[in-house]
PADRENRO-311238 format. One line per field, with one value per residue (C-alpha): residue number from 1; residue in three letters; chain; x, y, z. Coordinates in Angstrom, 1 decimal. Each point is the difference from the previous one (the first is absolute). Layout:
// PADRENRO-311238
i = [NUM, ...]
aa = [ALA, ...]
ch = [A, ...]
u = [X, ...]
v = [Y, ...]
w = [Z, ...]
This chain:
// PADRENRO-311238
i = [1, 2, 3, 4, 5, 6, 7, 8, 9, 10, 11, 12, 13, 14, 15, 16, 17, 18, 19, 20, 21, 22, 23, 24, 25, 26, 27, 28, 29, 30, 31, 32, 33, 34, 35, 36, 37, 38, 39, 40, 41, 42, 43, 44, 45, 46, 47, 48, 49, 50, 51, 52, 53, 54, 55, 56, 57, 58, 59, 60, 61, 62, 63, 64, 65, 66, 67, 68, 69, 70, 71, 72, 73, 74, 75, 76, 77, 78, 79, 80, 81, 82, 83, 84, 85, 86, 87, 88, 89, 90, 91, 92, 93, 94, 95, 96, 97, 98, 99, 100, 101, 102, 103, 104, 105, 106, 107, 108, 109, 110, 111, 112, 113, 114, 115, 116, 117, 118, 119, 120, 121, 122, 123, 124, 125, 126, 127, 128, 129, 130, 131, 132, 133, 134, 135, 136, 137, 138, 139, 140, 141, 142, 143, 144, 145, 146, 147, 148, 149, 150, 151, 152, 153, 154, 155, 156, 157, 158, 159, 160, 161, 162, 163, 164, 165, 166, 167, 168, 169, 170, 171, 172, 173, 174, 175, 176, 177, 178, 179, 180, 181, 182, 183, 184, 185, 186, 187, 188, 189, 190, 191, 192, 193, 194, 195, 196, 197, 198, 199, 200, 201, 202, 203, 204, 205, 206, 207, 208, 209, 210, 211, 212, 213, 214, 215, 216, 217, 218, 219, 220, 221, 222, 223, 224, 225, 226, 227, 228, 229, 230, 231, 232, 233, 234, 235, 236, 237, 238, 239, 240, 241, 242, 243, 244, 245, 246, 247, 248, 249, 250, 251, 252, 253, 254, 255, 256, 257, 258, 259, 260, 261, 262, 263, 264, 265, 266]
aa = [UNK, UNK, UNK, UNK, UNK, UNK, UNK, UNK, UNK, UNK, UNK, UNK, UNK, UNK, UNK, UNK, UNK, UNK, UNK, UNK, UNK, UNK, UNK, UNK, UNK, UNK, UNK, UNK, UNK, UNK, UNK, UNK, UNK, UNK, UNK, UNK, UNK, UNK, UNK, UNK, UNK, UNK, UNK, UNK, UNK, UNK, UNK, UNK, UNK, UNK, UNK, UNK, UNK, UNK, UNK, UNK, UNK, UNK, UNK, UNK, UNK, UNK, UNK, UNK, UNK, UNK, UNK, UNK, UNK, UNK, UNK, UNK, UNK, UNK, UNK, UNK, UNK, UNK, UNK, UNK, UNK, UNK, UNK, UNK, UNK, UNK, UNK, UNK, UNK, UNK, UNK, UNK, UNK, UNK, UNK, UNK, UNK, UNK, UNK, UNK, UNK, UNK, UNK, UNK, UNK, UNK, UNK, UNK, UNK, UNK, UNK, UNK, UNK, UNK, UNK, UNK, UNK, UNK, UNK, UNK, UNK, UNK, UNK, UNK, UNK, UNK, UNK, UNK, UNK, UNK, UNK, UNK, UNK, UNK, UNK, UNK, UNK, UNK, UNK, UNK, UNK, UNK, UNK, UNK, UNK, UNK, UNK, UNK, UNK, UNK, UNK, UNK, UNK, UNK, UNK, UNK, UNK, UNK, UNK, UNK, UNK, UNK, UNK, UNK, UNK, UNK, UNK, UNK, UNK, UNK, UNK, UNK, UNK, UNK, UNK, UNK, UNK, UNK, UNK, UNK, UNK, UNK, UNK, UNK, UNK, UNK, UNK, UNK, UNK, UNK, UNK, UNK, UNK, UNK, UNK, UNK, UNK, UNK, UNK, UNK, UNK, UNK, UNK, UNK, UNK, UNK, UNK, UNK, UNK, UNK, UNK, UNK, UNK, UNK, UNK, UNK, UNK, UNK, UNK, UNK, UNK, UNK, UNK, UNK, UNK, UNK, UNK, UNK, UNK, UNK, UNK, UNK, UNK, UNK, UNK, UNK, UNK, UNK, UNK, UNK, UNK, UNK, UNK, UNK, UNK, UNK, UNK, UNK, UNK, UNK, UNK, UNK, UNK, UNK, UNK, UNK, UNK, UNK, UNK, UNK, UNK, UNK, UNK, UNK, UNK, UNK]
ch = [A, A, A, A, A, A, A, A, A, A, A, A, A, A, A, A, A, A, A, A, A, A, A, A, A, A, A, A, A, A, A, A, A, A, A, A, A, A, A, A, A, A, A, A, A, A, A, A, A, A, A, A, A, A, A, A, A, A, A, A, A, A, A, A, A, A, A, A, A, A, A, A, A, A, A, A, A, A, A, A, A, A, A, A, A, A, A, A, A, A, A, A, A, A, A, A, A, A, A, A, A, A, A, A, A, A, A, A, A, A, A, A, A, A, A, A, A, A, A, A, A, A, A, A, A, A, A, A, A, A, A, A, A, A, A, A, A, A, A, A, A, A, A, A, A, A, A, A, A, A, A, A, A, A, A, A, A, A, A, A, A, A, A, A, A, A, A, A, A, A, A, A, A, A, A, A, A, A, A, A, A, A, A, A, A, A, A, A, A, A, A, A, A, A, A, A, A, A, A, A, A, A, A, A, A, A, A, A, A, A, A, A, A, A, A, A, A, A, A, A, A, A, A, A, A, A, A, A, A, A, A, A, A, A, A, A, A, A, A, A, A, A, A, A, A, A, A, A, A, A, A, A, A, A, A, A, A, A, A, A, A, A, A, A, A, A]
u = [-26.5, -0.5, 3.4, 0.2, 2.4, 1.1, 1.0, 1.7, 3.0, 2.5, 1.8, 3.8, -1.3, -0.5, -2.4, -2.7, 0.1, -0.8, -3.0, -1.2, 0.4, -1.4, -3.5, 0.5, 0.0, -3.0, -2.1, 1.0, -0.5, -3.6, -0.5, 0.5, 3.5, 2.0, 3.0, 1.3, 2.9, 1.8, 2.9, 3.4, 1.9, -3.2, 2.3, 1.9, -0.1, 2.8, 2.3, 1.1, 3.1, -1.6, 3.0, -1.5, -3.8, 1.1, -0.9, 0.2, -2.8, -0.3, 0.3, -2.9, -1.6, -0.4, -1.1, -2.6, -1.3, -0.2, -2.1, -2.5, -0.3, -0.7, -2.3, -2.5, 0.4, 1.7, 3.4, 2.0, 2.3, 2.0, 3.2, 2.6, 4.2, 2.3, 3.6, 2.1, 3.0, 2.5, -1.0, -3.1, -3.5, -2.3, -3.6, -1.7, -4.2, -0.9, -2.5, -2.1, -3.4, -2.3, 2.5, 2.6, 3.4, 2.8, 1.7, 1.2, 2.8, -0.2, 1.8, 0.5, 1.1, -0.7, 2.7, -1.5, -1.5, 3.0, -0.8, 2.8, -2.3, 2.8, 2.4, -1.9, -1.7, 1.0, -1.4, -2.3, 1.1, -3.3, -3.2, -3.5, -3.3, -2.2, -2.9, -3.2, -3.1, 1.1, 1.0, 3.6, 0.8, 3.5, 1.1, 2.4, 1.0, -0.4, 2.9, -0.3, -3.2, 2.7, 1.2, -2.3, 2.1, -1.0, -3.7, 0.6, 2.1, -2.9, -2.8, 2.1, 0.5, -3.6, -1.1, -3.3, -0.2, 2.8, 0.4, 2.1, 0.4, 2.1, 0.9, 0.2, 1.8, -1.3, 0.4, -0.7, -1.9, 0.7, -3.7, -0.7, 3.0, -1.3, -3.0, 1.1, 2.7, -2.8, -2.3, 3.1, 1.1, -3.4, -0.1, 3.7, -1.3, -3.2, -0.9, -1.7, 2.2, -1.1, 2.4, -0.2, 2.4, 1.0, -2.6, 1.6, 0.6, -1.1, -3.3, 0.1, 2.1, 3.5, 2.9, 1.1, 2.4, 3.2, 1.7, -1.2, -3.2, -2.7, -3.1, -2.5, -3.1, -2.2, 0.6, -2.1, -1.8, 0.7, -1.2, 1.8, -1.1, 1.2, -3.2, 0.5, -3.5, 0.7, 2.4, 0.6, 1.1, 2.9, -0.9, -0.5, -2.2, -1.3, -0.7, -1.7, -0.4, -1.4, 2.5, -1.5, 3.0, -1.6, -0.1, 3.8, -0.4, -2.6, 2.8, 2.9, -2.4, -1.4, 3.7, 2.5, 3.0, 1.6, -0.4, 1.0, 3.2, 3.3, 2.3, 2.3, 0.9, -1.4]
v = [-84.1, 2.1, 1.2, 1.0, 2.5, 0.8, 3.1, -0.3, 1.3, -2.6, 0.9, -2.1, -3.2, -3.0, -1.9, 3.0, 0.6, -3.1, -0.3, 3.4, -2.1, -3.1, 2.4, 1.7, -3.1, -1.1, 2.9, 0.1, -3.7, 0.4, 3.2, -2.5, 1.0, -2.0, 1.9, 1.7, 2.3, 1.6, 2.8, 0.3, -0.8, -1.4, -2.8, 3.3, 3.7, 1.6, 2.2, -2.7, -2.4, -2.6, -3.0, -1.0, -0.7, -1.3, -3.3, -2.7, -1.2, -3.2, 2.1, 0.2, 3.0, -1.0, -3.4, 1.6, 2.6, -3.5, -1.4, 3.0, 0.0, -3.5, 0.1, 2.7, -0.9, 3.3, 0.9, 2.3, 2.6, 1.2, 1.6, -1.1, 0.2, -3.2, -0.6, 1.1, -1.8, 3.2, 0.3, 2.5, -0.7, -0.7, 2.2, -2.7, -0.5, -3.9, -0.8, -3.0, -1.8, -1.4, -2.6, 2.7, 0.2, 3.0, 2.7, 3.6, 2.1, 3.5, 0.9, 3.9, 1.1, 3.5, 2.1, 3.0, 3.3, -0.8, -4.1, -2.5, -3.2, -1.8, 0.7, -3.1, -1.4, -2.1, 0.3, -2.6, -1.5, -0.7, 1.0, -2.6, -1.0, -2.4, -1.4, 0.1, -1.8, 0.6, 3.5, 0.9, 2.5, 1.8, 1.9, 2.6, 2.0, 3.6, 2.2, -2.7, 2.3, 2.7, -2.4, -0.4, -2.6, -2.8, 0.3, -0.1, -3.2, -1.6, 1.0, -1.4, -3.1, -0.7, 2.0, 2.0, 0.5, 1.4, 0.3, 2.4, 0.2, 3.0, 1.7, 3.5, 2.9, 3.1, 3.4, 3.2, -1.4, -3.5, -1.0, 1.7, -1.7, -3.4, 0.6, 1.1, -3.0, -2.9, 1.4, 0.6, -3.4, -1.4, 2.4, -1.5, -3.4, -0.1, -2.2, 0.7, 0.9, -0.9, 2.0, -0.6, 2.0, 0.2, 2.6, 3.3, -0.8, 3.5, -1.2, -2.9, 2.3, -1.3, 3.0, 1.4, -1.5, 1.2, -0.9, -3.4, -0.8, -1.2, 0.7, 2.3, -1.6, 0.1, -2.9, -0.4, -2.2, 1.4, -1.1, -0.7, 3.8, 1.7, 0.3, -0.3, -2.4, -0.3, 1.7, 0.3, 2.8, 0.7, -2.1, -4.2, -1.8, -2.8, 0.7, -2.3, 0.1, -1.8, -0.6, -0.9, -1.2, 0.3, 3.9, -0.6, -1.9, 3.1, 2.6, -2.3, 0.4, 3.5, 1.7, -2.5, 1.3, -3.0, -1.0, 3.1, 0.3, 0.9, -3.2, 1.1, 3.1, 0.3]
w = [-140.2, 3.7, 0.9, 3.6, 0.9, 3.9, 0.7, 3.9, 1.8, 0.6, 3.8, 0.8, 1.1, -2.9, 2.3, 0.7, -3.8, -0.7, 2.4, -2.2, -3.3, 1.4, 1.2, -3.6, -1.9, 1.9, -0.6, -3.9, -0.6, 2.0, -2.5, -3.0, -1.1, -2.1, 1.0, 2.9, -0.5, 3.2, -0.6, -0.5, 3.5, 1.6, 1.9, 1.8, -0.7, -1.4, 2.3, 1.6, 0.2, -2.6, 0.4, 3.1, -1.3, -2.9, -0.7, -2.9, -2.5, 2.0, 3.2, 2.4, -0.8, -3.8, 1.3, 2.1, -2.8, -2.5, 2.6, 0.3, -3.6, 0.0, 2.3, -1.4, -3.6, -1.2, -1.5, 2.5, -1.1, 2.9, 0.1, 2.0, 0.5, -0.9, 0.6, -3.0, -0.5, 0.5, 3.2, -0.7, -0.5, -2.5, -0.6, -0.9, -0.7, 0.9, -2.0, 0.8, -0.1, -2.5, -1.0, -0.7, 2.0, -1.0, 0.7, -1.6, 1.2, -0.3, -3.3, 0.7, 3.8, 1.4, 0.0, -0.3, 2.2, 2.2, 0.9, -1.5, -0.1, -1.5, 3.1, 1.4, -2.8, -2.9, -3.7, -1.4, -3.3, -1.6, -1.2, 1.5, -1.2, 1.5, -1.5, 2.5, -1.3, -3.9, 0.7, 0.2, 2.6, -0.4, 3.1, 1.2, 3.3, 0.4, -1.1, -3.3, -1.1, -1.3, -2.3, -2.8, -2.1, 2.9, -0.2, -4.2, 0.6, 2.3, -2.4, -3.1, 2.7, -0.3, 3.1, -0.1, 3.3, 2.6, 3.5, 1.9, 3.1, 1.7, 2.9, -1.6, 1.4, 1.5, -1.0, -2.5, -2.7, 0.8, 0.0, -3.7, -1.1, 1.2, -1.9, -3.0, -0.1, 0.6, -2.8, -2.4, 0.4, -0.5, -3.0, -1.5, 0.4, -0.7, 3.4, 3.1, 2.7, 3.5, 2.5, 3.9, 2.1, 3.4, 1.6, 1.9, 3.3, 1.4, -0.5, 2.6, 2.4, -1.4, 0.2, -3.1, -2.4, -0.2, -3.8, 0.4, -2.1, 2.1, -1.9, -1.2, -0.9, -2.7, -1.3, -3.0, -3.5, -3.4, -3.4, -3.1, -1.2, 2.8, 2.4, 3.2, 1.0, 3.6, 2.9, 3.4, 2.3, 2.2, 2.9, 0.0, -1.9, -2.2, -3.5, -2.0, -3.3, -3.5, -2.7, -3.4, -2.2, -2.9, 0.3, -0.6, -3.3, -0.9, 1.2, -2.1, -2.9, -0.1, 1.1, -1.2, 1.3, 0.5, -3.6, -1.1, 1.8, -2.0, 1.6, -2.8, 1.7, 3.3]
């Protein structure tokens, strides 16, 4: 399976995103990818008010992003902001293509290193898997990769490989902690993790961020053992990258943490 991963900087406006994705999606599809995954907020960039780009599943944005992935024959990950019912919004990954059509919302929000994510946003209530061409993908959004017990539950759901895309906050040891997150979670689930985050916006001239997280880059491929096989710098990119899911079935074998697991205590 070739898993694409596109590293950009989203800017405020949903419509010149989208004509980024839509070039993205071309290139990856021409590059052989069976996948395309775009970051955590690509509709919008956080930092913003996010009620007003909000739109629904069957909005015209998702519409759009179904029809690109129709069109080239890949399944899009892209992350995006839904109306929540409380009168916030959802974080929410669309995930469409290949014959599949769902959704995740963002289980764990940021409220941490001074940014309350969950001032605007609502929870998700679920855990997601997809299955792509007999493979089941789990996914999760950013801050989600400090939370080991998800990736468990998506391995133990059947996934061997998972996708996360982010929009990672900058600061003192932000980066190494990125790192060492992605290869731990590969490590506690014994999957590949395929992370694409928002790139930092100094390297295309963008201002600083304030609290808001708006992206650091180096988004990266990670196997079941912990290696990271592929990455990407700071600034945009397209990383593209071959998954073998048998290495997982080798990995679920050889370190079987999963089977190993005390569920009678922890």
């Amino acid at each position: 399976m070739r898993i694409a991963a596109s590293q950009l900087v989203s800017g405020v406006s949903p419509a010149d995103n989208l004509a980024v994705i839509a070039e993205q999606v071309t290139r990856a599809a021409a590059g052989g990818a069976d996948a395309v995954v775009f970051p955590e907020a690509a509709m919008a960039r956080f930092g913003i008010p996010l009620g007003p780009v909000a739109e629904p599943l069957d909005g015209p944005w998702a519409t759009r992003v179904r029809a690109l992935a129709d069109s080239a024959g890949v399944l899009v990950v892209a992350g995006m902001f839904t109306p929540a019912d409380d009168g916030r919004v959802r974080n929410t990954l669309l995930i469409t293509g290949r014959g599949v059509d769902t959704h995740y919302d963002k289980l764990h929000l940021y409220d941490a290193y001074g940014f309350a994510e969950s001032a605007t946003v609502a929870p998700g209530e679920r855990a997601v898997t997809a299955d792509l061409d007999g493979v089941t993908l789990g996914f999760a959004t950013c801050y989600d990769v400090r939370f080991p017990g998800l990736f468990t539950r998506l391995a133990e759901d059947g996934a061997r490989v998972i996708l996360v895309p982010a929009s990672w906050g900058a600061g003192p040891g932000k980066r190494e902690q990125w790192e060492v997150l992605v290869r731990a979670r590969a490590l506690d689930s014994t999957s590949w993790v395929v992370a694409a985050g928002q790139a930092d916006p100094a390297t295309v001239g963008e201002p600083p961020a304030t609290t808001a997280p708006t992206g650091i880059g180096h988004s990266m491929a990670v196997s079941p053992y912990g290696e990271v096989r592929a990455r990407l710098g700071a600034e945009p990119g397209l990383l593209v990258v071959d998954v073998d899911p048998a290495e997982t079935d080798h990995a679920r074998r050889t370190i079987p943490v999963l089977a190993n697991r005390r569920r009678d205590i922890a």
